[in-house]
C-alpha positions as CSV (number, residue, x, y, z in Angstrom):
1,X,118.7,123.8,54.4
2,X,116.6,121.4,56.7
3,X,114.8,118.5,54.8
4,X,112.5,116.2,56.2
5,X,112.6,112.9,54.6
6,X,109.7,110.4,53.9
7,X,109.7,106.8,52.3
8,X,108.0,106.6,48.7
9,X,104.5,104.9,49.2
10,X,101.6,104.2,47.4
11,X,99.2,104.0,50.1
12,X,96.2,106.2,51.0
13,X,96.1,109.1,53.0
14,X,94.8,107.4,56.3
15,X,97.8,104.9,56.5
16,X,100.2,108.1,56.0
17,X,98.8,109.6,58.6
18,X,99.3,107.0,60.6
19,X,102.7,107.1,59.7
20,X,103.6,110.4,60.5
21,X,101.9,109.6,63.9
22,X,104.2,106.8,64.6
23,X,107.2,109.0,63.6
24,X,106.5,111.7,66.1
25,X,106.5,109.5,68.9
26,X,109.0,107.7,68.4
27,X,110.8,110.8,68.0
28,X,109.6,112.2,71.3
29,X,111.0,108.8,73.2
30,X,114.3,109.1,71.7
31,X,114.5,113.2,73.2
32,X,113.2,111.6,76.7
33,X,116.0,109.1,76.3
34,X,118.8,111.2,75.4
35,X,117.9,113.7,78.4
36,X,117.9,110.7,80.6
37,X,121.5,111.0,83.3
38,X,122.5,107.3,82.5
39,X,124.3,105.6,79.7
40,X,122.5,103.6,77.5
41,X,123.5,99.7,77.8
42,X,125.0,99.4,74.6
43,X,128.0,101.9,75.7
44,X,131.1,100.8,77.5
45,X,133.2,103.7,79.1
46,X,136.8,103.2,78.6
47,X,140.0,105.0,80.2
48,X,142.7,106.7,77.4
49,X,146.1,105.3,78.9
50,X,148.7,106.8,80.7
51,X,146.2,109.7,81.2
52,X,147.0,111.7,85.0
53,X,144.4,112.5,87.8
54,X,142.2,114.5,85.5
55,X,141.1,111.4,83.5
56,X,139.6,111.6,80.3
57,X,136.9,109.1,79.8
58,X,135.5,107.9,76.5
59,X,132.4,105.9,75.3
60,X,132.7,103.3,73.1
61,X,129.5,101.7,71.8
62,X,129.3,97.8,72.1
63,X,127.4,97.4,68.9
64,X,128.4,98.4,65.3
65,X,126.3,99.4,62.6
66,X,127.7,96.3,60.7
67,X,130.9,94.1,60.7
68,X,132.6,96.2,58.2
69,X,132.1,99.4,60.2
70,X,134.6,100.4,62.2
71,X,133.5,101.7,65.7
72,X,134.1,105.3,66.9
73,X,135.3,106.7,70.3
74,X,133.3,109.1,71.9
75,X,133.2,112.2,72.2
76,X,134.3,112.4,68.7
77,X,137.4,114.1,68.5
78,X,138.7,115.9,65.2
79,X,142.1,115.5,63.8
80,X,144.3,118.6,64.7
81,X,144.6,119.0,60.4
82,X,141.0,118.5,59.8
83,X,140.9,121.7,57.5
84,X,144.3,121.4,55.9
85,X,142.9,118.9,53.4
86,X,140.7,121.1,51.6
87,X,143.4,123.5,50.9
88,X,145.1,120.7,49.3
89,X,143.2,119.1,47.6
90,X,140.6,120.9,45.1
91,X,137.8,117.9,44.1
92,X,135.5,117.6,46.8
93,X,135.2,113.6,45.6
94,X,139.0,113.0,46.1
95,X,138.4,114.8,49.1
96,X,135.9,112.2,50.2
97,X,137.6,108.8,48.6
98,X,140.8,109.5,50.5
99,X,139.1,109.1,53.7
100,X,137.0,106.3,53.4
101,X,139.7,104.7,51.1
102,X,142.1,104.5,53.8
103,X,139.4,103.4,55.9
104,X,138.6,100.5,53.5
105,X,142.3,99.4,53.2
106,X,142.7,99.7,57.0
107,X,140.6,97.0,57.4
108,X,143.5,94.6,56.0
109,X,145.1,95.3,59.2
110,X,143.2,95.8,61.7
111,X,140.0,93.6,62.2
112,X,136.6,96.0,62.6
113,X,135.5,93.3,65.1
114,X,138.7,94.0,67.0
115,X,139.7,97.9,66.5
116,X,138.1,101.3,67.3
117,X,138.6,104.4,64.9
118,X,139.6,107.9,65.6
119,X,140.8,110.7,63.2
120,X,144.9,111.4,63.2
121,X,146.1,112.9,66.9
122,X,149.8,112.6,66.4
123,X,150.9,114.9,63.0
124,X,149.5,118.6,63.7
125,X,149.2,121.1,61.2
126,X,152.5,122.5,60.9
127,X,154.2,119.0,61.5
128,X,151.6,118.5,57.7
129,X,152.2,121.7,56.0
130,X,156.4,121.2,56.6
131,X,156.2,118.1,55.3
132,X,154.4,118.5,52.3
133,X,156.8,121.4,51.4
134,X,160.2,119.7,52.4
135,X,159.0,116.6,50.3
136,X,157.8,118.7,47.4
137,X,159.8,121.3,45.0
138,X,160.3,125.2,46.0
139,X,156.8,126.8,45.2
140,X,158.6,129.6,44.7
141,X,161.8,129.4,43.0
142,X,163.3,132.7,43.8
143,X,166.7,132.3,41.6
144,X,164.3,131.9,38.6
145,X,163.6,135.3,37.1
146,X,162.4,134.9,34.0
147,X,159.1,133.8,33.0
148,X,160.6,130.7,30.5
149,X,162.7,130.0,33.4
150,X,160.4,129.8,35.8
151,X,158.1,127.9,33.6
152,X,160.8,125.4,32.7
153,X,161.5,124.7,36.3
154,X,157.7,123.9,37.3
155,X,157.9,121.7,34.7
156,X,161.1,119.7,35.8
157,X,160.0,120.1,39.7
158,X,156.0,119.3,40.2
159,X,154.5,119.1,43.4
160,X,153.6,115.5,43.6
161,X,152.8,115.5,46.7
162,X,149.4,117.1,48.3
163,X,148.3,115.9,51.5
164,X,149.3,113.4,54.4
165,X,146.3,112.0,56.2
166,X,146.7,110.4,59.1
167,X,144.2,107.5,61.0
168,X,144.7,106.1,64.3
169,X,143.0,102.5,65.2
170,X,142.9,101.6,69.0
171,X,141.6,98.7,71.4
172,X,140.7,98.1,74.7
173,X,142.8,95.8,77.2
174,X,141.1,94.0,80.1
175,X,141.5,96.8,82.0
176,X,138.8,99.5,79.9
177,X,142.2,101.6,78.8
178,X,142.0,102.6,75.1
179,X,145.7,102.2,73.7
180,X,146.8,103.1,70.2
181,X,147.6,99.4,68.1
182,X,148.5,101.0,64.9
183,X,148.2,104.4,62.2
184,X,146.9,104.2,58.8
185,X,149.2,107.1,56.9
186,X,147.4,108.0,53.0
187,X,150.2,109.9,50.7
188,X,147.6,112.1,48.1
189,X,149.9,112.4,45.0
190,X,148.8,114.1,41.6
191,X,147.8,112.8,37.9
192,X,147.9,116.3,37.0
193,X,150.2,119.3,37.7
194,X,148.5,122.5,37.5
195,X,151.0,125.8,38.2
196,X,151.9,129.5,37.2
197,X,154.8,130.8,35.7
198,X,153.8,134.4,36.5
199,X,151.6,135.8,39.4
200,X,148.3,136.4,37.7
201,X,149.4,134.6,34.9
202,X,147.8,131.8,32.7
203,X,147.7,128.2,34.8
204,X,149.9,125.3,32.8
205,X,149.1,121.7,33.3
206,X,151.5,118.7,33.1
207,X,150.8,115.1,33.5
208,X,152.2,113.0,35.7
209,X,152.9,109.6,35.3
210,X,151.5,106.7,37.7
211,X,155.2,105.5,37.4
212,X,156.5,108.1,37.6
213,X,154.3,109.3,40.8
214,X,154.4,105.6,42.4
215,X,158.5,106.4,42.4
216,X,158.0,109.7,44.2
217,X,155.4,108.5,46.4
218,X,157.7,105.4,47.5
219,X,160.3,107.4,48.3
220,X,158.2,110.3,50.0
221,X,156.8,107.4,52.1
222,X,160.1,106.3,53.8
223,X,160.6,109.8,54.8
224,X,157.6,110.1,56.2
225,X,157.9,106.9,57.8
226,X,161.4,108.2,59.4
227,X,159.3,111.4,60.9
228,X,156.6,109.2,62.4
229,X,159.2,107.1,64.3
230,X,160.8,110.4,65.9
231,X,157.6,110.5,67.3
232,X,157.0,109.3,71.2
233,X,154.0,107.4,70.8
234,X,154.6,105.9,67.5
235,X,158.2,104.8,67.8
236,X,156.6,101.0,68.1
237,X,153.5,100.8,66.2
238,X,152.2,99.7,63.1
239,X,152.1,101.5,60.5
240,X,149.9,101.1,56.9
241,X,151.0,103.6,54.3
242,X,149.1,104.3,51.2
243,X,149.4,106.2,48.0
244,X,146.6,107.3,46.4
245,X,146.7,109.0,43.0
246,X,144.1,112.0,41.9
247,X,141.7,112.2,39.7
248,X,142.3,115.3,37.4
249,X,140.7,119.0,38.3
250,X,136.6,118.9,38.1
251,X,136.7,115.0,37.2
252,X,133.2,114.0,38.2
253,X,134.8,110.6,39.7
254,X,137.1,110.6,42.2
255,X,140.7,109.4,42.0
256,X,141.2,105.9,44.0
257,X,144.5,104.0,45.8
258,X,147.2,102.5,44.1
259,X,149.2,100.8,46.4
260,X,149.7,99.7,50.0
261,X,152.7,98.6,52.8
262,X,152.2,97.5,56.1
263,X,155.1,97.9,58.4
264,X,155.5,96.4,61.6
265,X,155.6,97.8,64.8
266,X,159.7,99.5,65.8
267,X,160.9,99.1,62.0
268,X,161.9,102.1,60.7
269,X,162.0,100.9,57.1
270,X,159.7,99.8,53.9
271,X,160.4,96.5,52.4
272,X,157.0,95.8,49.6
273,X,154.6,97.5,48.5
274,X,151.4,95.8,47.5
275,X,149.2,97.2,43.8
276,X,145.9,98.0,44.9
277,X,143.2,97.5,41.8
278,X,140.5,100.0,42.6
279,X,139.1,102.5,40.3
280,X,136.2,104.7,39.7
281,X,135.2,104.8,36.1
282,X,132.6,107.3,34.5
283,X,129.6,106.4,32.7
284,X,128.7,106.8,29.9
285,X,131.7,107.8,28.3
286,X,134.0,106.0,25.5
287,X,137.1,104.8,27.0
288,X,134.9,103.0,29.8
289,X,132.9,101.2,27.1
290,X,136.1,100.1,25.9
291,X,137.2,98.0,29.1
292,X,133.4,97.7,30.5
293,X,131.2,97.5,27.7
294,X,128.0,95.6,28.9
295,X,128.1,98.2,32.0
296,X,128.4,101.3,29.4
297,X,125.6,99.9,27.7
298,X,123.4,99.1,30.2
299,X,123.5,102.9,31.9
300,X,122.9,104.2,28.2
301,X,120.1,102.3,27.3
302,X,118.6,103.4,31.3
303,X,119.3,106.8,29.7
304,X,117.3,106.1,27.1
305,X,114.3,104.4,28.7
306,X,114.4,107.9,30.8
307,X,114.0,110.0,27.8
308,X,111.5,108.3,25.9
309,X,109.1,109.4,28.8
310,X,110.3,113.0,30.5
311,X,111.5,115.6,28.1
312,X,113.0,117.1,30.8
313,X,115.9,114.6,31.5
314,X,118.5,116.3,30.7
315,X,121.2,113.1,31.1
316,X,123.0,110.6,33.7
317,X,126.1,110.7,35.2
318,X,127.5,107.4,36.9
319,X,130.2,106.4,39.0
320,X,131.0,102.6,38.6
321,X,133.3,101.5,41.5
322,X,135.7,98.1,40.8
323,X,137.6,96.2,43.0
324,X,140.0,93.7,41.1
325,X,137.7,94.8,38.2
326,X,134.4,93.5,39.8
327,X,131.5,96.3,40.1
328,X,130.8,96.8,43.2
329,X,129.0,100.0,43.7
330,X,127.4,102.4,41.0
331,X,126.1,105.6,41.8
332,X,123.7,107.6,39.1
333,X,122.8,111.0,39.3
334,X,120.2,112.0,37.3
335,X,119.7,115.5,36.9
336,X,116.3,117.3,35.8
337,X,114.4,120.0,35.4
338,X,111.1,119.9,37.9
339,X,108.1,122.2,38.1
340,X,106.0,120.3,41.3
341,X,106.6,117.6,43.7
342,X,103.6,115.8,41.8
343,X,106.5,115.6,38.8
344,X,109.5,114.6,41.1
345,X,107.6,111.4,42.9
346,X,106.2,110.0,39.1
347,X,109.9,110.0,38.1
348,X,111.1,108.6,40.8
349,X,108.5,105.9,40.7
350,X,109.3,105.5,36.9
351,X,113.0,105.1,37.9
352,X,112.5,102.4,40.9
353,X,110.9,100.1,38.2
354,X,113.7,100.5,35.8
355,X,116.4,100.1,38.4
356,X,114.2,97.3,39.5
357,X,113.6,95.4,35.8
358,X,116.9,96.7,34.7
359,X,120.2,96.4,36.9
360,X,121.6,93.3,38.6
361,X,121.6,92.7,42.2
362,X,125.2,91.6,42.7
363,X,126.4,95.0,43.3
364,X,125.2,98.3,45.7
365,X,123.9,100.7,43.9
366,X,122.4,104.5,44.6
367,X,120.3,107.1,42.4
368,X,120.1,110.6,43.3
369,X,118.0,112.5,41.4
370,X,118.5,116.4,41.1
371,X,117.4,119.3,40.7
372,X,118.6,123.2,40.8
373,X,121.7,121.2,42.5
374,X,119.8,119.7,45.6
375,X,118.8,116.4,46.3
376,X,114.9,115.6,45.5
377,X,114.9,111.9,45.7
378,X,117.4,108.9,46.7
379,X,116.9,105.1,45.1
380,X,119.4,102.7,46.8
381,X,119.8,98.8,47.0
382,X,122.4,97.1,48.9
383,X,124.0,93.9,47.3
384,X,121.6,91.3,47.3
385,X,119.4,93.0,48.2
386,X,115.7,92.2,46.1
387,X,114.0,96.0,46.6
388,X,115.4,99.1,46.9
389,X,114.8,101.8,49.3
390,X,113.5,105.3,48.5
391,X,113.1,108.2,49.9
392,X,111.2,112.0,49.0
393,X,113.0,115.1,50.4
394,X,110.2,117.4,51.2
C-alpha cells in the first residue's frame, strides 16, 4: 500500500496549498537530478581490492546521515543468507533487534567516522544452515522410537542455537580500494524451546536458562570462530562475536544482546567475554513496574489521560529500551478504532500535547497510532529535542 505522508499543521488552506506546491517541485528537481549522467559531489567511487580486469566499482557517499550512522557501499549488495533468518527466527522484532543490535555493538570496534558497512559476503547459506545443525542437537533423533523417548530427548538436547548473522565493516586506503578491516558475527540463541515429540503432534516448551544458554553460546562461538579462520579472507581479521538471547514466541518486545568478545585479527581463540546490559521491557505490565516503577506509571496514567477523552482507545503498548538501565528510547503504540480522518488528526493532536506536557526529554521517543493494523499517524522526538515531529498517512 502506497501512502503519502504530510506534517500535522494547523494552518489554513492557502498556506497548505502552498505547501503541496513546494513539495512537487522539489520533487520534480530531485527526478531531473537523478537522470542526470554524473555523480553527485557528495560520492566518492572506490575500487573492491584485489578485484581482476573487470573491475567492480562502488560509491561510497562522503557524508553520513549522522555520526552514529554507519555509511553504506553502493550498489547495495545483500548478504548471500538474507532469507535464512526468517526461517529461523519466528518474531519479526527479534528479527529486527538482531540486526541493528549488532550494528550498535559494532560501533565499539570500529569508529562510524572511520568504517563503511555491508551485509555478510563470506558465510553462504549452506556454510549457515551446516552450522546451525552441527552446533545444535539431531532434529530428528531417529534411534528414538517412542513418543516418551522422543520427548525425553528434546528435552535433554534443545536447539539453542538459531541463526548466525554475519556483518562485514571496510575502509578505504589512499589508494580508493575498499578492503575488509573486520566482521561483526551475532550467535541468536533461545529463552524458550519450542518442539514436537510426534509429527502433528502437540508443540512442548522448555526454558532455557541465560546461564545455561551463555555456556552454549560461548562454546558454540569458538567453533564458529575456528570455521571463520579456515576462511581465505578472514584468516587475519578482526572479529566481534555476540550472543543475543530471544525474547519468547509472540512477545511484543524483542529479545536484546547479552554479551560481547572482540578478537584480534590471526587469533584463532576467545579469551573474555564482556556482559552487555540492554533490554527491552514492556509497558504497562507488573514485573516492569517492579524494577521501573515511575516509568510504568507514567505510561498508565498517559493511558488514562487517553481514555478520559476517546472511548474508542482500546489501550497502549510500550517498548522501553535501557542501556546500563538508563531509558533511552520508548516506543508507544496506540491502537484505536477510527471512523474518519477528521477523528485520526484530533487524536493525534490530543496525543502531541500530552507527549509534549507529559514525558521527559532526556530520552527518544515514538508513537504510532493504529488502526485495522496500519499506521495512521507517527509522533516522534529525538533526545533533547523540545518538539516533536508528526506526521498524517493519507
Amino acid at each position: 500500500m502506497l501512502w503519502y505522508v504530510r506534517d500535522l499543521t494547523f494552518e489554513d488552506q492557502g498556506v497548505e496549498m502552498v505547501k503541496k506546491l513546494c513539495v512537487v517541485l522539489l520533487c520534480s528537481l530531485l527526478l531531473l537530478a537523478s537522470c542526470a549522467p554524473r555523480m553527485n559531489d557528495d560520492e566518492e567511487v572506490v575500487q573492491k581490492k584485489n578485484e581482476t580486469a573487470n573491475k567492480e566499482k562502488s560509491i561510497v557517499p562522503s557524508y553520513q546521515l549522522s555520526e552514529e550512522t554507519y555509511r553504506m557501499i553502493l550498489p547495495y549488495k545483500t548478504s548471500a543468507v538474507r532469507g535464512v533468518i526468517l526461517d529461523q527466527m519466528g518474531n519479526r522484532l527479534d528479527i529486527d533487534e538482531m540486526e541493528e543490535g549488532l550494528r550498535r555493538q559494532s560501533k565499539t570496534v570500529y569508529d562510524p567516522k572511520k568504517y563503511y558497512y555491508q551485509e555478510g559476503q563470506y558465510l553462504d547459506e549452506e556454510t549457515v544452515y551446516d552450522l546451525i545443525d552441527g552446533l545444535n542437537p539431531d532434529k530428528d533423533p531417529k534411534d528414538k522410537k517412542g513418543k516418551k523417548e522422543r520427548e525425553k530427548y528434546f528435552r535433554d538436547h534443545p536447539r539453542y542455537l538459531s541463526h548466525i548473522l554475519e556483518q562485514n565493516y571496510l575502509t578505504k586506503n589512499d589508494k580508493n580500494a575498499a578492503k575488509l578491516e573486520g566482521i561483526s558475527i551475532g550467535l541468536a540463541l533461545k529463552s524458550v524451546y519450542k518442539f514436537q515429540a510426534e509429527e502433528g503432534g502437540p508443540y512442548h516448551y522448555e526454558k532455557i536458562s541465560k546461564d545455561e544458554m551463555m555456556k552454549q553460546g560461548e562454546e558454540m562461538a569458538q567453533k564458529v570462530l575456528k570455521k571463520l579462520r579456515g576462511i581465505d579472507e578472514l584468516k587475519d581479521v578482526p572479529v566481534l562475536i555476540a550472543l543475543y538471547r530471544e525474547g519468547e514466541e509472540g512477545s511484543p518486545v524483542p529479545g536484546n544482546y547479552v554479551a560481547k568478545t572482540a578478537v584480534k585479527a590471526g587469533k584463532s581463540t576467545i579469551d573474555d567475554w564482556d556482559n552487555i546490559k540492554e533490554e527491552h521491557v514492556l509497558f504497562p505490565d507488573d514485573k516492569s513496574a517492579d524494577k521501573y516503577f515511575d516509568d510504568n506509571k507514567l505510561i498508565e496514567d498517559f493511558g488514562k489521560e487517553i481514555q478520559d477523552f476517546f472511548p474508542n482507545y482500546v489501550g497502549v503498548i510500550g517498548d522501553g529500551f535501557y542501556i546500563d538501565g538508563d531509558l533511552k528510547k520508548l516506543t508507544l503504540e496506540i491502537p484505536i478504532e477510527f471512523y474518519g480522518k477528521g477523528e485520526v488528526i484530533g487524536f493525534t493532536q490530543y496525543a502531541y500535547g500530552l507527549i509534549k506536557e507529559m514525558f521527559p526529554d532526556y530520552y527518544d521517543i515514538e508513537v504510532k497510532i493504529t488502526a485495522n493494523n496500519e499506521v495512521e499517524s507517527v509522533i516522534y522526538r529525538s533526545a533533547g529535542d523540545d518538539d516533536p515531529t508528526v506526521h498524517i498517512f493519507d
